[in-house]
N, C-alpha and C positions, 0 to 999 in steps of 0.2 A: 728640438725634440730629442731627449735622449734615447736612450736604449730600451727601456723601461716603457716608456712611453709607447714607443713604437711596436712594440709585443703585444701593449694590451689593446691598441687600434687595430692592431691585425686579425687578435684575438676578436676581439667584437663582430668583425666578418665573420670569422670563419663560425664562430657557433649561430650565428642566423644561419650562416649557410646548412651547418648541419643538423640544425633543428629540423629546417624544410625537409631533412631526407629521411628522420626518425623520429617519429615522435615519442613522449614521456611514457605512453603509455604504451609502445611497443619496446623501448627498453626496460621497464618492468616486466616484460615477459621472457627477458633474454634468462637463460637458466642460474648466470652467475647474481643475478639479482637476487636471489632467493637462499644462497648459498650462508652459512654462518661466519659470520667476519672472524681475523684471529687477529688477538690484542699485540699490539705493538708496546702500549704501559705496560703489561706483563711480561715480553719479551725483553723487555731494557730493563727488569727488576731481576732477571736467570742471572744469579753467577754464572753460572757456568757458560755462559755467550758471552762476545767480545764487547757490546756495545756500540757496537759497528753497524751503519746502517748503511750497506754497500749500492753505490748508483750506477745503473749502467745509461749511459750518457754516450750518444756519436761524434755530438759538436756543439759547442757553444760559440754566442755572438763572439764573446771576448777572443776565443785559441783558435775558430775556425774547425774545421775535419781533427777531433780529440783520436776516432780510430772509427773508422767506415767498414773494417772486417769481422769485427766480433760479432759471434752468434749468441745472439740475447740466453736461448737455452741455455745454452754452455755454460755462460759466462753466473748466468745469476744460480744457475744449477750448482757452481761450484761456491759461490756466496756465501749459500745455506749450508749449505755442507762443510766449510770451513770456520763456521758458529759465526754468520750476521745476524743478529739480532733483528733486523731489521734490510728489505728491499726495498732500494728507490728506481723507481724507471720514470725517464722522460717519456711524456706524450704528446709533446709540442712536436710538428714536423716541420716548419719553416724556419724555426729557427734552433731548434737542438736536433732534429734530425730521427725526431723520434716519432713513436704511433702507440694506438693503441694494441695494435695484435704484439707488441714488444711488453704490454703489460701482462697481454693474456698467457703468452707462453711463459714467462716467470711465474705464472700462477699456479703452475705444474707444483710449485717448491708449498711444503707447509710452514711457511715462514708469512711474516705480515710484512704486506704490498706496501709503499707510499706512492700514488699516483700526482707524481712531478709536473704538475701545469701552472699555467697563470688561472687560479677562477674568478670568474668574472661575475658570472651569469647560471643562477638557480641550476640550468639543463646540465650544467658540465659534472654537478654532485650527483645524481640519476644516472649519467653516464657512467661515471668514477665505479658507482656500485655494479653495474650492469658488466662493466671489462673486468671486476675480478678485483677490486682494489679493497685494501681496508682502513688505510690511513689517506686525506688529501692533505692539502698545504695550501694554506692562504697567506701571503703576501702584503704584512700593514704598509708596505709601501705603495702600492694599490688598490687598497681598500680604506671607507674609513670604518671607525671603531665600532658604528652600525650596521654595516655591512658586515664586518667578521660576527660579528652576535647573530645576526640573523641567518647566514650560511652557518655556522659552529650550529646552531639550533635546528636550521635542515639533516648536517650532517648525522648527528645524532639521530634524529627521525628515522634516519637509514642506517644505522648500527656503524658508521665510521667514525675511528675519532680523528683527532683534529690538531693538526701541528702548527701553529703561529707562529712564524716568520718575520721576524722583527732584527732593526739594524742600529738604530740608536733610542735615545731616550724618550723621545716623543714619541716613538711608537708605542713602549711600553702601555701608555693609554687603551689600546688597541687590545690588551688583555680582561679577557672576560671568565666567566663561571665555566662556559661551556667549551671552550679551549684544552686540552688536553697534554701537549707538552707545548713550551714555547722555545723557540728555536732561536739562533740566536748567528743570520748571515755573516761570515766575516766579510764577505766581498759586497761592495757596494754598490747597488746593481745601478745605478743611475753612472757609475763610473770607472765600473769594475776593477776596482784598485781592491786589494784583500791585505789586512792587518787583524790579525789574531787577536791583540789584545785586545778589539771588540768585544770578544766574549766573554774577557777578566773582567772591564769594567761594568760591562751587563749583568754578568751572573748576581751580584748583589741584591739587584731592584727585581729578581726574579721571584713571584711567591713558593715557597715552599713544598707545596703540593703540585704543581707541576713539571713534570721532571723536563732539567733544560737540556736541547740535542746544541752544541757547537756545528758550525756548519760554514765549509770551504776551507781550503788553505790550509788540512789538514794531509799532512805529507810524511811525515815519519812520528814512531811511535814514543819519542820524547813527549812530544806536544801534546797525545793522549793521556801521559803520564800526569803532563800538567795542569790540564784541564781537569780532568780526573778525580785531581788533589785540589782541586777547586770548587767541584763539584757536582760537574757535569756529568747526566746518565749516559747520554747520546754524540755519536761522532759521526754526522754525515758525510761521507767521499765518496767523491766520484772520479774527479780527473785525475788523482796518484795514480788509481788501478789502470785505467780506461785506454791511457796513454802510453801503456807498456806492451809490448808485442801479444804476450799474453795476460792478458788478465786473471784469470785464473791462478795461474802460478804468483804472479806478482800479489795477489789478493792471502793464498796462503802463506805464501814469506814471509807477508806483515805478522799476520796473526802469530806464525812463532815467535817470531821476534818479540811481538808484543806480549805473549808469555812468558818471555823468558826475562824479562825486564821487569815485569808485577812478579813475577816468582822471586828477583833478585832484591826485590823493595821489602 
């Protein structure tokens, strides 16, 4: 059983379990359910933001404890503020380290949420809305191509949109109507090995109107440069920042840097 595997068996528990303690209809009442979503497609279209859709992550399978002391506030406070175009937070706890009340206090920022899970299961898109979130992520490595159309089609119903997650070409299948950007893992999550040029050789068979985010193993701002010039609207990171004493600081470093390198092009 890989890695992969073993997330979404866990996963399976855990949302019976938390069905039994909340039901659909009493997250509907939570106040953020009713709140107006803020576009993540129109965030990634602002010149004037980096493209950056910054994650604040504690630990993954793969590195173990990434950083156990950052204050979600803080951290995604300073995100927005240094032009992410875009917030991702884990909400997995058993194996990233993460929760929901780490989405809700990012939700302070008027920046648009990605709520970072594996989905499985109808309940977890109610929930997604209910903590504050405006974008989720589906994963065609565990899903199939019916499953993302009919969650993409829930989603929608609830005013999120909807990032597709895909790793090689067979996935590609797994793109539909109601998808919104398609994303584009470098790391393999069945093996977690990470090679960038996943994203060169994907971005081709990408359709046109869905703007493509690269994602992992984005570490300095070269590689935005090149993707960039390839095509890409979206650069999701998390472990560059997450892994540095401060994230914060490390988070605005990039971004000059990263201006002063498109200013020099």
């Amino acid at each position: 059983m890989n890695i992969l595997d073993q997330i979404v068996a866990h996963k399976k528990q855990e949302v019976a379990s938390r069905k039994s303690l909340v039901t659909i209809a009493e997250l509907e009442a939570y106040p953020a359910f009713s709140r107006k979503t803020i576009s993540l497609h129109q965030s990634l279209l602002d010149e004037s933001k980096t493209g950056i859709i910054a994650e604040f992550k504690r630990k993954s399978p793969s590195k173990g404890i990434i950083n156990s002391q950052a204050d979600v506030t803080k951290v995604t406070g300073a995100y927005a503020l240094y032009g992410a175009s875009g917030l991702s937070v884990l909400t997995d706890a058993t194996f990233f380290g993460g929760n929901d009340t780490d989405l809700e206090a990012a939700r302070r920022n008027n920046t648009p949420i990605l709520r970072k899970d594996f989905m499985i299961d109808e309940y977890q898109f109610y929930e997604a809305r209910a903590i504050g979130a405006d974008v989720i992520l589906l994963i065609a490595a565990c899903l199939t191509p019916a499953q993302v159309k009919a969650f993409a089609q829930l989603s929608k119903s609830l005013q999120l949109e909807v990032l597709l997650e895909i790793h090689n070409e067979e996935e590609l299948g797994h793109i539909c109507a109601e998808v919104d950007f398609v994303g584009v893992n470098n790391r393999n999550l069945k093996t977690f090995t990470v090679d960038i040029n996943t994203s060169l050789q994907l971005f081709p068979h990408i359709p046109a109107d869905k703007p493509a985010i690269a994602e992992s193993g984005i570490s300095n701002v070269d590689t935005i440069v090149t993707l960039k010039q390839a095509g890409f609207k979206g650069f999701l990171i998390g472990e560059n920042f997450m892994k540095q004493p401060d994230p914060t600081i490390a988070f605005a470093d990039f971004v000059t840097e990263l201006k002063a390198k498109q200013n020099a092009h």
